[in-house]
KEKE-3310 file (N, C-alpha, C; in steps of 0.2 Angstrom, whole numbers, plus 5000, padded with zeros to 4 digits):
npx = (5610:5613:5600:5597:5605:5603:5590:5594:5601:5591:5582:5590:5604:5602:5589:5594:5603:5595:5582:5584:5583:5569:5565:5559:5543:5534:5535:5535:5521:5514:5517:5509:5498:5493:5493:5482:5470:5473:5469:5462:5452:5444:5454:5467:5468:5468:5478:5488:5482:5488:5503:5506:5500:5514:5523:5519:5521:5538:5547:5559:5572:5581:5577:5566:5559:5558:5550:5539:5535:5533:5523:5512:5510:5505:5494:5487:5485:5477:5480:5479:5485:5499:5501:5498:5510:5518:5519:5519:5532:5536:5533:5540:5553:5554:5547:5545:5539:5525:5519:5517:5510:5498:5495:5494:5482:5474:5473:5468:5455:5448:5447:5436:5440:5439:5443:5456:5459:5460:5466:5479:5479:5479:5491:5499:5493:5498:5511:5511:5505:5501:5496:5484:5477:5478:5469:5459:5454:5455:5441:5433:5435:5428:5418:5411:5412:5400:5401:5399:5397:5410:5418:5413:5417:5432:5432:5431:5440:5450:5447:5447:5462:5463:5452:5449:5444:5437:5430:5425:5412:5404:5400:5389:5373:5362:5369:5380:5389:5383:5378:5367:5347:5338:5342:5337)
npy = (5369:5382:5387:5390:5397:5410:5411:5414:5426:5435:5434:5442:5445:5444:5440:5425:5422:5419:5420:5426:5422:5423:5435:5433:5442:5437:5441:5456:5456:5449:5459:5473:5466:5464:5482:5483:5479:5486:5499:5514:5521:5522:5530:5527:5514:5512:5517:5506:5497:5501:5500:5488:5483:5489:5479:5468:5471:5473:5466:5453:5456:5469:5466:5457:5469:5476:5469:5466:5479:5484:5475:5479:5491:5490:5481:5493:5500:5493:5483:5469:5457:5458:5463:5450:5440:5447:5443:5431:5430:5434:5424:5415:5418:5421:5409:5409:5419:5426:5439:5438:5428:5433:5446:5439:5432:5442:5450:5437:5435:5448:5445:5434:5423:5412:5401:5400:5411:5406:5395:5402:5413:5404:5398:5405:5411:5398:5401:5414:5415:5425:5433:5447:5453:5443:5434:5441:5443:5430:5425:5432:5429:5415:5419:5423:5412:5407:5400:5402:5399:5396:5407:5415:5410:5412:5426:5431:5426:5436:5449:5446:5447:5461:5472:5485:5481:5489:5477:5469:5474:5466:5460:5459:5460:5455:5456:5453:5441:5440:5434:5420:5416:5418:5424:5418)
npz = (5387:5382:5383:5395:5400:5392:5398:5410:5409:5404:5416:5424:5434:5449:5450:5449:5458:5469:5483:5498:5517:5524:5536:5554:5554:5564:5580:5578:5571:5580:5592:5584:5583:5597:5599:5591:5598:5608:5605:5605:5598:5579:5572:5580:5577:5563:5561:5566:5559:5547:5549:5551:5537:5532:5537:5531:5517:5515:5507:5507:5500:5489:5475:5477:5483:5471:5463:5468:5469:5457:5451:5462:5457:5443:5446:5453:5441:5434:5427:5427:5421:5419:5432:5437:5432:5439:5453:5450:5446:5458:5468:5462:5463:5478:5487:5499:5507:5512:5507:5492:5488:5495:5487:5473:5475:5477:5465:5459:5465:5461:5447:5449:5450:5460:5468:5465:5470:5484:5483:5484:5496:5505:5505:5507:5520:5527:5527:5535:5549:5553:5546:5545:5534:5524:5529:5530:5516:5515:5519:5512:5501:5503:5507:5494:5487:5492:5504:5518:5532:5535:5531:5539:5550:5547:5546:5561:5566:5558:5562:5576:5577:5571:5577:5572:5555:5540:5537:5547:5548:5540:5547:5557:5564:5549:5541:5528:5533:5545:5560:5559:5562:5578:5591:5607)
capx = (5614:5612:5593:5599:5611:5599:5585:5598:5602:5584:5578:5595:5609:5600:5584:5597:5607:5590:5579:5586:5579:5565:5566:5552:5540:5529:5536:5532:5515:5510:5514:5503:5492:5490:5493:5477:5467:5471:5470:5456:5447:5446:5461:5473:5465:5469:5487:5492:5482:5494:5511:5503:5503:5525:5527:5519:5526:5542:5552:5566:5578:5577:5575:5562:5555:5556:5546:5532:5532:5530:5514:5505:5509:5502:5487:5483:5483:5470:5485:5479:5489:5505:5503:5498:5516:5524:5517:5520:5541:5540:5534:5545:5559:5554:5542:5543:5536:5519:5514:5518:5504:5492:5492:5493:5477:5470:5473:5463:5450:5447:5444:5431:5442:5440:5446:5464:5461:5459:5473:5485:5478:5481:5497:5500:5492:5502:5519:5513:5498:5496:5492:5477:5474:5474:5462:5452:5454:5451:5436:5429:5432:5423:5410:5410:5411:5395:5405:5395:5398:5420:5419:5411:5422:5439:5432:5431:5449:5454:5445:5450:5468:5463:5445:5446:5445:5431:5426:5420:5404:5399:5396:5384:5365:5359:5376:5381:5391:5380:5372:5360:5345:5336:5343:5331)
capy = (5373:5390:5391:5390:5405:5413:5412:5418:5435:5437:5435:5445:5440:5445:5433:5419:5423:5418:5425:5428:5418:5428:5436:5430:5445:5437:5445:5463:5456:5450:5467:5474:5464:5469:5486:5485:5478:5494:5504:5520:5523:5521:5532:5523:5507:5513:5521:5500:5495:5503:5498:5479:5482:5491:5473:5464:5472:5471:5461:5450:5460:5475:5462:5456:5474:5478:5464:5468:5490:5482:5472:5483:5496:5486:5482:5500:5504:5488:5479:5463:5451:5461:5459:5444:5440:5450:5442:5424:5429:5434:5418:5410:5420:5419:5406:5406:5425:5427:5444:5436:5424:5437:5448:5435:5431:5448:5448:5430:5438:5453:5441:5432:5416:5413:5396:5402:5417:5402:5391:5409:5413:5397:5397:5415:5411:5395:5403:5420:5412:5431:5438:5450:5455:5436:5430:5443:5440:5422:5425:5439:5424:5409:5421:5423:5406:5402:5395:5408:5396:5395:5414:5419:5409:5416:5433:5431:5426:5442:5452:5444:5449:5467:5475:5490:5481:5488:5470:5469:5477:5460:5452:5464:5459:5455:5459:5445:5434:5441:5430:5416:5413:5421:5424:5417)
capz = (5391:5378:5384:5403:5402:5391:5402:5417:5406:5403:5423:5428:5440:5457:5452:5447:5465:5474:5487:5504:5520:5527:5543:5556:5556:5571:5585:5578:5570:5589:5594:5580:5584:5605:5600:5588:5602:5614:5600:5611:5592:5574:5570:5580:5575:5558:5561:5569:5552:5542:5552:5549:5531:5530:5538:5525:5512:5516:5505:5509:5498:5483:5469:5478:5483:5464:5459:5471:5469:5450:5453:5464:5451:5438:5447:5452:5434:5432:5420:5431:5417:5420:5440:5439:5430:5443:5456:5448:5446:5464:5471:5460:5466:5485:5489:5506:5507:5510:5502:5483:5486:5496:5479:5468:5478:5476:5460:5456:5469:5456:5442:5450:5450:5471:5468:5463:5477:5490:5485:5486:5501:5510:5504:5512:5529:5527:5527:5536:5551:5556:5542:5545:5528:5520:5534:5529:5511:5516:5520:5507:5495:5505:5505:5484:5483:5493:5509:5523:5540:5534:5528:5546:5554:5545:5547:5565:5566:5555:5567:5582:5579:5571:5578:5566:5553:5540:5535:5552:5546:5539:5555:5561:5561:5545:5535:5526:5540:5552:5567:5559:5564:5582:5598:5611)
cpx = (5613:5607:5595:5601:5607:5593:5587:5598:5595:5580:5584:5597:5607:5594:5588:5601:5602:5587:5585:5582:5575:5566:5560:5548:5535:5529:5533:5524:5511:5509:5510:5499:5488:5490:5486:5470:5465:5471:5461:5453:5450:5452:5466:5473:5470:5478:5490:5490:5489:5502:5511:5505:5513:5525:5525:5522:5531:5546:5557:5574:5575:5576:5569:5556:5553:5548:5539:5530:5531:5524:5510:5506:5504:5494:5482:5481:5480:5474:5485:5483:5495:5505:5503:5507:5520:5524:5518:5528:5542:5538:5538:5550:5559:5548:5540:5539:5529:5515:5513:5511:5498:5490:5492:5484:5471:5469:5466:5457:5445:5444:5440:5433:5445:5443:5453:5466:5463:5467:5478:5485:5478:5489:5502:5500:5496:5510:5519:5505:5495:5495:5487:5473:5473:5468:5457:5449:5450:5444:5429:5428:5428:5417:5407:5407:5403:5396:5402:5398:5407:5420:5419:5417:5430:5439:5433:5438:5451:5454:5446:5457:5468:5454:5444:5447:5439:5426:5423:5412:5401:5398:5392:5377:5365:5363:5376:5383:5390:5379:5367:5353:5343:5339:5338:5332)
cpy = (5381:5392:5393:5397:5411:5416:5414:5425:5438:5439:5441:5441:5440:5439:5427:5417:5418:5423:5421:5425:5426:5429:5436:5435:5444:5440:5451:5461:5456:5455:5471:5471:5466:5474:5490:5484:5481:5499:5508:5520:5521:5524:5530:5515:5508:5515:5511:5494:5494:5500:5490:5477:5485:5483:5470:5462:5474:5467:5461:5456:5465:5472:5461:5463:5476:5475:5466:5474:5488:5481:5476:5489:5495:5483:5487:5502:5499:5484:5472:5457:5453:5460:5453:5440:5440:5447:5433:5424:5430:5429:5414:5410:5419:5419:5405:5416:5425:5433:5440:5433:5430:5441:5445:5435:5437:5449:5444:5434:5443:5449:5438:5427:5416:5406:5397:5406:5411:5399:5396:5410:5409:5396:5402:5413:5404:5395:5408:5419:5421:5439:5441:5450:5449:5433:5434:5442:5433:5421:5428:5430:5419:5414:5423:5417:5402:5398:5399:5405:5397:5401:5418:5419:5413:5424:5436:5431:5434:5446:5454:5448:5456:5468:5480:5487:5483:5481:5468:5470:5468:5455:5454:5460:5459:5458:5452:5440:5437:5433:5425:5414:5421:5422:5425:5420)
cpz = (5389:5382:5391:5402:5397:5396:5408:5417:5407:5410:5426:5432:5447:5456:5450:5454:5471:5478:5493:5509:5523:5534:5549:5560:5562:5575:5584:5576:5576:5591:5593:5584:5591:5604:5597:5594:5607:5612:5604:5603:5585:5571:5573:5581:5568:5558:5563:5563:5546:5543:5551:5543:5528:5531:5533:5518:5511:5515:5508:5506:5492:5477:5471:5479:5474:5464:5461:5473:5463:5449:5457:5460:5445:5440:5450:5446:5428:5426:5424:5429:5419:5428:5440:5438:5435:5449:5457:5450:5454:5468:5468:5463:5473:5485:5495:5508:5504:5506:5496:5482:5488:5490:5474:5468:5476:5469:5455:5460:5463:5450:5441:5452:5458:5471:5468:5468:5482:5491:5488:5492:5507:5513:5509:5519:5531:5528:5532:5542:5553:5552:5540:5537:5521:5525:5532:5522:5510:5517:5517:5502:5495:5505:5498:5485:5488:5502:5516:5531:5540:5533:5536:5550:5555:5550:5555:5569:5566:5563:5573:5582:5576:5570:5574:5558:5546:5539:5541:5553:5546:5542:5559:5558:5555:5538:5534:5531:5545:5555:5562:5564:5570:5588:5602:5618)
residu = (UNK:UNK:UNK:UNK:UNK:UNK:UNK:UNK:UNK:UNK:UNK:UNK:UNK:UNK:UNK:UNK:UNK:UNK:UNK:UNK:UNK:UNK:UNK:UNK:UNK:UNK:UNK:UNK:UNK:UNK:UNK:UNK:UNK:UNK:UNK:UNK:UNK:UNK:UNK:UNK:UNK:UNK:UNK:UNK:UNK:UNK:UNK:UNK:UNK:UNK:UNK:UNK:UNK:UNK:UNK:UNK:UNK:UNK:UNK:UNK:UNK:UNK:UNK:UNK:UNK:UNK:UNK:UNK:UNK:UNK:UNK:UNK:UNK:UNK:UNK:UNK:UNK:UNK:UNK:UNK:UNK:UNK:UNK:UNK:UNK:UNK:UNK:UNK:UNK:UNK:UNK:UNK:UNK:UNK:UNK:UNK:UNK:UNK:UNK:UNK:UNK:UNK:UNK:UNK:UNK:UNK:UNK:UNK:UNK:UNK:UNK:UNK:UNK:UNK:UNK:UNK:UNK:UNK:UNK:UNK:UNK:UNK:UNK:UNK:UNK:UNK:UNK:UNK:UNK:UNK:UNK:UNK:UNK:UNK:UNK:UNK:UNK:UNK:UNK:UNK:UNK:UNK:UNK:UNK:UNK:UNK:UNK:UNK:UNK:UNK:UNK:UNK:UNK:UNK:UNK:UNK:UNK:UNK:UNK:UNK:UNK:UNK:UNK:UNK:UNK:UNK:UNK:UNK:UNK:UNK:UNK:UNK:UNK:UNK:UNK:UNK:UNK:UNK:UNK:UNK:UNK:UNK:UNK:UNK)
# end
């Protein structure tokens, strides 16, 4: 019981409180997403980019925000063991919130460890199906790991629901998940 109420002190009383239910970002992502679609050029491709990513990262609550202005702090200043951490406490704290796992993902991504990005990134687009930036994610790694037909695929996904995205390049002739093969 000591170690309990120790370990309570230690995490604080707002991560002992719980995470908070999430509120169901689709509706606005949908938007985003047709607004990306009518988006006349790259800079207002890029400006409905950007409004994609506020939702995303948009924690549930300020414990939760802490925890994840922490970790990309920590992984801007390349401390990727300390994000990782950060990134670990905030799926613990809320696991139903897909960013935690998408930077966890990013993270294991950086490392080289695409197996660990996968399962993260699964878990993400399994909590959060319209999240551009794990699809395309998803995709970057299948393509590490060798996986070229699934990576295409994914990528196409991403795409689909945002046309500016620059990963898009690698579906052009002769780019990595380009076209196989001739058209006759």
């Amino acid at each position: 019981m000591r170690i309990l109420g120790i370990l309570t002190l230690l995490s604080g009383p707002a991560l002992a409180a719980g995470c908070p239910q999430l509120p169901d970002y689709s509706p606005e992502l949908r938007n985003l997403i047709e607004q990306a679609d009518r988006a006349p050029d790259v800079r207002a491709g890029r400006v409905v980019s950007d409004a994609m990513w506020k939702v995303w990262l948009r924690a549930p609550d300020e414990v939760a925000q802490g925890i994840l202005d922490t970790g990309l702090r920590r992984r801007d200043a390349y401390d990727f063991l300390g994000a990782i951490g950060e990134f670990d406490r905030l799926v613990t704290y809320c696991p139903d919130y897909a960013e935690g796992y998408n930077q966890r993902a990013y993270i294991h991504f950086l490392n080289g460890e695409y197996a660990a990005a996968l399962t993260n990134l699964d878990m993400a687009l399994n909590l959060q199906p319209l999240h551009v930036a794990a699809q395309t994610g998803r995709a970057l790694t299948l393509m590490h790991m060798g996986r070229i037909s699934e990576a295409r695929a994914q990528l196409l996904i991403a795409v689909e629901n945002n046309p500016w995205l620059p990963e898009a390049g690698l579906l052009a002739k002769d780019a990595p998940l380009g076209p196989q093969g001739s058209d006759i």
